[in-house]
N, C-alpha and C positions, 0 to 999 in steps of 0.2 A: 292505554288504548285511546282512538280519536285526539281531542284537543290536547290529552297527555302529551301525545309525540309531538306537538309542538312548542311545548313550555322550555322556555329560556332560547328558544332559537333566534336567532338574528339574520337579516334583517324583522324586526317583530311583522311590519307594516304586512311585508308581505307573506310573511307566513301566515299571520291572522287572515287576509282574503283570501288564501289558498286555500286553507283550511275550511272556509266554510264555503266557498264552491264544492269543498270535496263533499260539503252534507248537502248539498241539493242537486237531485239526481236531473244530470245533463246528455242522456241519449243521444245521438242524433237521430235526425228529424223529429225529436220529440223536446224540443227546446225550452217547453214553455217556462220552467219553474226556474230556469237557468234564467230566463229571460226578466221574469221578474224581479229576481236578485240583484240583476246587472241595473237595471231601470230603478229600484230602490236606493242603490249606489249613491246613482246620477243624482236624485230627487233630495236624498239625505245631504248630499255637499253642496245642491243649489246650483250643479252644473247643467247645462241644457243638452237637450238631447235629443236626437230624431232615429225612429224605428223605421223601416221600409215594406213594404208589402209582407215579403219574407221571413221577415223577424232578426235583420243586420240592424244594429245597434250603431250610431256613432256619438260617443260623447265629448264634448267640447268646455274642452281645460283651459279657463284665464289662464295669459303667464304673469310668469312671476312681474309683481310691479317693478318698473323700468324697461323690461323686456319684451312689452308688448307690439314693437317693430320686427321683433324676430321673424324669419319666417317660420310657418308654420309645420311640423313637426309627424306625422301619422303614425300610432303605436297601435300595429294588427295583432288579434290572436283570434284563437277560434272557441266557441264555448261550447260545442260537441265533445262527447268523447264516446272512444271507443268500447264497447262494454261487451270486456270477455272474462268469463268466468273457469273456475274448477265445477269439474260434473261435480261432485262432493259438494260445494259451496253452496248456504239456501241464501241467494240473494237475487232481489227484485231491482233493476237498475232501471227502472220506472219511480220507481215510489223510495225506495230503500237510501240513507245515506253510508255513504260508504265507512269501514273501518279502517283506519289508517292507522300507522305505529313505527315506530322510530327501531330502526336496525344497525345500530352501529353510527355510523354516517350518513346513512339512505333513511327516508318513510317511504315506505309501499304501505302495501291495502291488504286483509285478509280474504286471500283466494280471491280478490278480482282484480282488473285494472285500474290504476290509480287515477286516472285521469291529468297525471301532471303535464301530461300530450292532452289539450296547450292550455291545465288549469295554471301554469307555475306562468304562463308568459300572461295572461289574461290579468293572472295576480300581479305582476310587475308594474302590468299599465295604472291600476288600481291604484298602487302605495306611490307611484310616483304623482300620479295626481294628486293624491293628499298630504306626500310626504313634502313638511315645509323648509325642509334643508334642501330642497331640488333646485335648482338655478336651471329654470326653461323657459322659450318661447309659447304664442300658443300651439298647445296638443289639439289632436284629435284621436281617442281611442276608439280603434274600429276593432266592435266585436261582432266577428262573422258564425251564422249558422251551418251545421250542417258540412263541414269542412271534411268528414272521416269518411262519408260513402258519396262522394260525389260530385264534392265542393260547389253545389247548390247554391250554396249563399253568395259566395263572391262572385260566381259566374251573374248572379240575378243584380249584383250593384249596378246605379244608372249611373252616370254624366251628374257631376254637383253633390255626388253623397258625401265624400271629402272632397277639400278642395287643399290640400298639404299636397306637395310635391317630392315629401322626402318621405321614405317610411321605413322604419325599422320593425320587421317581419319575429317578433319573439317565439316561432314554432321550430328551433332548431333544438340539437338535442346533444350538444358534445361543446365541452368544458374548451375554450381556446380556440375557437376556429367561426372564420365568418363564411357564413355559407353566398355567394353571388351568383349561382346557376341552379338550376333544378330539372327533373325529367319533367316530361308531357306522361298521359296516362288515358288508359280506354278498359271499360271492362267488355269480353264476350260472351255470351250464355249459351249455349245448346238446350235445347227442350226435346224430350224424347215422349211420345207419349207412353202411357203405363200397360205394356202389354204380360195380361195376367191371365194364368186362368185357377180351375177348382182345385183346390189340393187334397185330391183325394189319393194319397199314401197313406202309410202309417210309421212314418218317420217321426222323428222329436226336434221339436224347435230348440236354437242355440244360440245367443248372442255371445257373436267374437267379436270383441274391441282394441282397436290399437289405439294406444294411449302413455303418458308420460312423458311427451315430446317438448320441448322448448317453443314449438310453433316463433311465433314475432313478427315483425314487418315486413311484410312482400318484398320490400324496396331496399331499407337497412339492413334488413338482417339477410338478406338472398343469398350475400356474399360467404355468410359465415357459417355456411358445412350445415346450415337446417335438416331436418327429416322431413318428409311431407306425411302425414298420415293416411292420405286419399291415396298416394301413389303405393307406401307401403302395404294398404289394404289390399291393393290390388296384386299385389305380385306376392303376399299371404295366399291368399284364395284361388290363384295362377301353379301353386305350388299343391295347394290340397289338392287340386279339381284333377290332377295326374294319380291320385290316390287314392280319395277318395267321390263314394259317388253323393251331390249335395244339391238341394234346391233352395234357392233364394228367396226370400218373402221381403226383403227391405233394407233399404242400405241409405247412409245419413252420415256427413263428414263436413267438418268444416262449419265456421260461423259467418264469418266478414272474408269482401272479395279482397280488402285491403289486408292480410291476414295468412299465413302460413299456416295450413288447417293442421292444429296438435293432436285433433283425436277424430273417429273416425269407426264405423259399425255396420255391421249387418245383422241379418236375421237369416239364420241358417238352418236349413232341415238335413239331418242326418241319422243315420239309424246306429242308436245307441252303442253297438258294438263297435262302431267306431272313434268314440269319443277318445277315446285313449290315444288312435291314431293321428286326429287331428291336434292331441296337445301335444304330441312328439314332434310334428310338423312343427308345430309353432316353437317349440323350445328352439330347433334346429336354424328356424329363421331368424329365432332374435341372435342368435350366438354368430350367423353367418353376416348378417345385418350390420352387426356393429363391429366389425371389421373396416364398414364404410363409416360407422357417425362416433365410432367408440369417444374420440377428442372432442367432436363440436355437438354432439348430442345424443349424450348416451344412455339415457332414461327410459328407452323404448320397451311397454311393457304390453305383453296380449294377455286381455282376459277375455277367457269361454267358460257358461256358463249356462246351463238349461232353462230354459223361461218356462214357466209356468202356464202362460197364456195356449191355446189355442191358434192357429192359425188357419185360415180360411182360405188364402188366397196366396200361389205363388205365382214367381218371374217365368214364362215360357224358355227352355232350355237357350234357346237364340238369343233371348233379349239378354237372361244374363249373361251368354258369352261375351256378348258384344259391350256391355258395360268394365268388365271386365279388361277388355280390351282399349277400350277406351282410355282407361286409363294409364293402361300401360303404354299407351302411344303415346299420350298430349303430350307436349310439352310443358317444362317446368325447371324456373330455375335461370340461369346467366345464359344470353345467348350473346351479346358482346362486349366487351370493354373497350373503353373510352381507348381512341390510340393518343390522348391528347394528356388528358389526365391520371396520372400513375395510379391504377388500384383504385379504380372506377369502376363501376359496373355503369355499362351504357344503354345494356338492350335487356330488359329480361319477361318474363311472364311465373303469375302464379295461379298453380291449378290449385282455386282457393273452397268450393263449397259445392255437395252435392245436397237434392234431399228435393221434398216435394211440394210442389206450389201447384195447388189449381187443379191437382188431379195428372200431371206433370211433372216428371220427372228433370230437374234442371240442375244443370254442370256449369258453374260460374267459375270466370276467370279474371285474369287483370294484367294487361301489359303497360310496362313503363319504359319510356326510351326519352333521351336526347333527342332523336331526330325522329323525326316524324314520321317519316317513309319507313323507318327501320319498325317504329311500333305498329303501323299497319301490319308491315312483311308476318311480323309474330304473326299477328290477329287472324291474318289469311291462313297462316300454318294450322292454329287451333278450330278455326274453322274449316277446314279441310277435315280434318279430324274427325269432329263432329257430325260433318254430312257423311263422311265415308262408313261411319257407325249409326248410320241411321237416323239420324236427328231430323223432327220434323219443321223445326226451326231455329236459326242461330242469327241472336240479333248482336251485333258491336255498339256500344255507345259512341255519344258523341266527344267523348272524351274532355280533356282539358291542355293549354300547351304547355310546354317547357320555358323554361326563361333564361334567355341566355346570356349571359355574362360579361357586363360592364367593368371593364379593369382601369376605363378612365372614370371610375364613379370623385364624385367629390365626397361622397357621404363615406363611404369605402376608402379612400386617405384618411378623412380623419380619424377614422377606426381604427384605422392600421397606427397612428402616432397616437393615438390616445390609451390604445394598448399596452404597442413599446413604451411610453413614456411610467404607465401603470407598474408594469410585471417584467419590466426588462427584456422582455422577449418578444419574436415575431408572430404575431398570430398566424393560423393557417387560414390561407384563403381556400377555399374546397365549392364545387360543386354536390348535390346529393342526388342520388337513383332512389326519387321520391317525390310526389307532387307535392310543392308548396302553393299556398293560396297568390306566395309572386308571379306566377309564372299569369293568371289570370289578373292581376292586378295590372300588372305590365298593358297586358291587353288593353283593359278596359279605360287605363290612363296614361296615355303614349309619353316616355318623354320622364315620367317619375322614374324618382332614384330611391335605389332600396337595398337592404341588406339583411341578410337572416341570420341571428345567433339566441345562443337559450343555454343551460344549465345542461350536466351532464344528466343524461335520464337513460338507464337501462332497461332492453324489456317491454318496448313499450309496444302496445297491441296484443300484449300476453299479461296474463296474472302474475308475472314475475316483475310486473314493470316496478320503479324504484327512482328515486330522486335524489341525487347528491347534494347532502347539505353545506360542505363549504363550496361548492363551484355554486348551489346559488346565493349566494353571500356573493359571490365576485361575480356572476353572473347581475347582479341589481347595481352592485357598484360600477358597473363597464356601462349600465344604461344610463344612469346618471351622469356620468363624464364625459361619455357621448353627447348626450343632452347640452350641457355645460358650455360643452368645446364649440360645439355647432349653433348654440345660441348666441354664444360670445363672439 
């Protein structure tokens, strides 16, 4: 278990700073301790280095002696990560360093996310800076904060933080393919306030939970036949409320808006002679259910369950119809594919978290598109939505954009011949239905050439996440030869 899973792995360089980013717990917006580690790095090899307001990091790599005419080089990753756990799992991704453990050919983490979204790209920049068989110009490793809810940190980069005009984006997540385009992204929130009142029945409180689900990546994974657990809650309790009579005291679904919400609950008042009925219900719906996810997600399980506790305070009949409703309306899921790119998703949205801020009930979402117009069009849809159910307010972010795709790149030639030359084969060039920190880089430095590729990583934004150990082995050897090619 931990530094186990990494003994005798190759490349050492960078499994060694992979590994011990995974013991220092990197939140986002909670960077500090991430921060320090990366700043120790710099200090320990004698590299210089400048922090920004924010806490973006850039460090500045001599080349190799003779090569310092090259041009200069930018290796991005981001030192956030996502931290989603198993309810079962007792782990603090504050303070706690993660368990990781070698599975065959993959390490993941026990019941949490691994972080290898983007510890394994942040690790790359690392070992290549140190590593003294590398043949480069001077680097710049830009490590950005806060990339997972918001992309915060690259958005806050000024004018002169790097000054490399070429950069290779190591936040991709599939074995052979360079990623050259990416979507734009907005999240929208509805706020409803809490309308309660006295619960005076003499009903019994029940927590039903849907749970078991794959959940994963808003963006990646949309495509591939996911469950929502918000949505399925909802059309569970769409199905009692015809049979049984039930009041609501509390309902909580979902973590991250970037995120496929896996699990999902209320708090239900019912009188006891019905319990039976409502787990006939629920047998019925998971057996009907997976009809739709049997192949792409088939783990969907309901636990109900008497609480112990007291309840003081329920939902008025209305409020929870309309939550209800709600959710059975948003949308979620692909609304269109690319006509350009085969087996693209172009436009989509995820009804990603409900639960309570502030004394305020708030229904968070996330839309990702190519084209700009098309992620509004979502956002006005989910916002409709919203106000039509009540909401007494629904704000949109200001999102981030897309980056759209240089096929005359120079950096992206040499990729592509350093590939074939490598493995015999073409690499795929592919856009992703996913914000990359490119699409805002592009912005901020008009004119830079860039391309994103990374290691095969499964899972990732779920406790399933996992890391393939020979793709990064040729994942570190493609960044070297790139390096090489384009320094030569």
């Amino acid at each position: 278990m931990s530094k186990a899973a990494i003994e005798g792995l190759e490349p050492k360089l960078v499994w060694e700073y992979f590994y011990g980013i995974t013991q220092v717990p990197h939140p986002s917006k909670k960077e500090e301790k991430i921060r320090v580690h990366v700043r120790d790095f710099a200090t320990s090899n004698d590299f210089e280095f400048v922090e920004d307001e924010v806490g973006n990091i850039v460090i500045k790599v001599p080349a190799t002696p003779g090569y310092e005419n090259a041009p200069t080089i930018v290796i991005q990753g981001h030192i956030d990560m996502v931290c989603e756990k198993n309810k079962v799992t007792d782990h603090d991704f504050e303070n706690d360093p993660l368990k990781i453990f070698r599975d065959g050919d993959w390490i993941t983490a026990e019941g949490t996310t691994l972080g290898a979204d983007n510890g394994i790209g942040v690790a790359a920049g690392m070992a290549v800076a140190t590593d003294n068989s590398v043949i480069h110009g001077p680097l710049e490793l830009l490590c950005t904060v806060d990339e997972e809810t918001g992309m915060t940190g690259v958005n806050a980069l000024q004018p002169g933080f790097i000054t490399g005009m070429t950069l290779l984006n190591l936040d991709s997540e599939e074995d052979g393919a360079f990623y050259v385009g990416c979507s734009g992204g907005q999240d929208t929130r509805g706020y409803f306030e809490l309308d309660y009142i006295e619960n005076n029945t003499d009903l019994t409180s029940y927590e039903l939970m849907i749970t078991g689900l794959k959940g994963g990546h808003s963006g990646l994974d949309v495509a591939n036949g996911r469950a929502n657990a918000i949505r399925l809650l909802a059309q569970l309790l769409n199905r009692v409320e015809t049979e049984v009579e039930f009041e609501l005291a509390a309902i909580s679904g979902g973590s991250l808006r970037n995120a496929i919400p896996r699990e999902s609950e209320v708090t239900m008042l019912i009188n006891p002679s019905d319990e039976s009925k409502v787990k006939e219900i629920a047998d019925k719906f998971i057996s009907d259910t997976l009809l739709e996810f049997n192949v792409n997600d088939p783990g969907l399980e309901i636990l109900f369950a008497k609480k112990e506790s007291n309840v003081e305070k329920i939902y008025t009949k209305e409020f929870a119809s309309n939550l209800i409703k709600i959710f059975l309306a948003a949308p979620h899921g692909i609304s269109a594919m690319s006509p350009d790119i085969p087996e693209l998703v172009e436009t989509s949205t995820n009804l990603a978290t409900v639960g309570i801020i502030d004394n305020q009930l708030v229904i968070g979402t996330s839309q990702r598109s190519a084209i700009d117009s098309a992620k509004w069009h979502v956002s006005n849809m989910v916002k409709s939505v919203f106000e039509l159910g009540g909401a007494d307010k629904v704000d949109t972010g200001d999102g981030y954009p897309g980056w759209q795709p240089n096929m005359d790149s120079q950096l992206l030639k040499i990729s592509k011949e350093v590939y074939k030359e490598n493995y015999n084969s073409e690499p795929e060039i592919k856009a992703i239905h996913a914000g990359l920190e490119t699409g805002l880089l592009g912005a901020k430095y008009p004119g830079i050439d860039m391309i994103s590729f990374g290691p095969t990583i499964e899972g990732a934004h779920s406790p399933d996440e996992r890391l393939n150990i020979p793709a990064t082995a040729k994942f570190y050897d493609l960044v070297k030869a790139i390096l090489l090619r384009y320094t030569k």
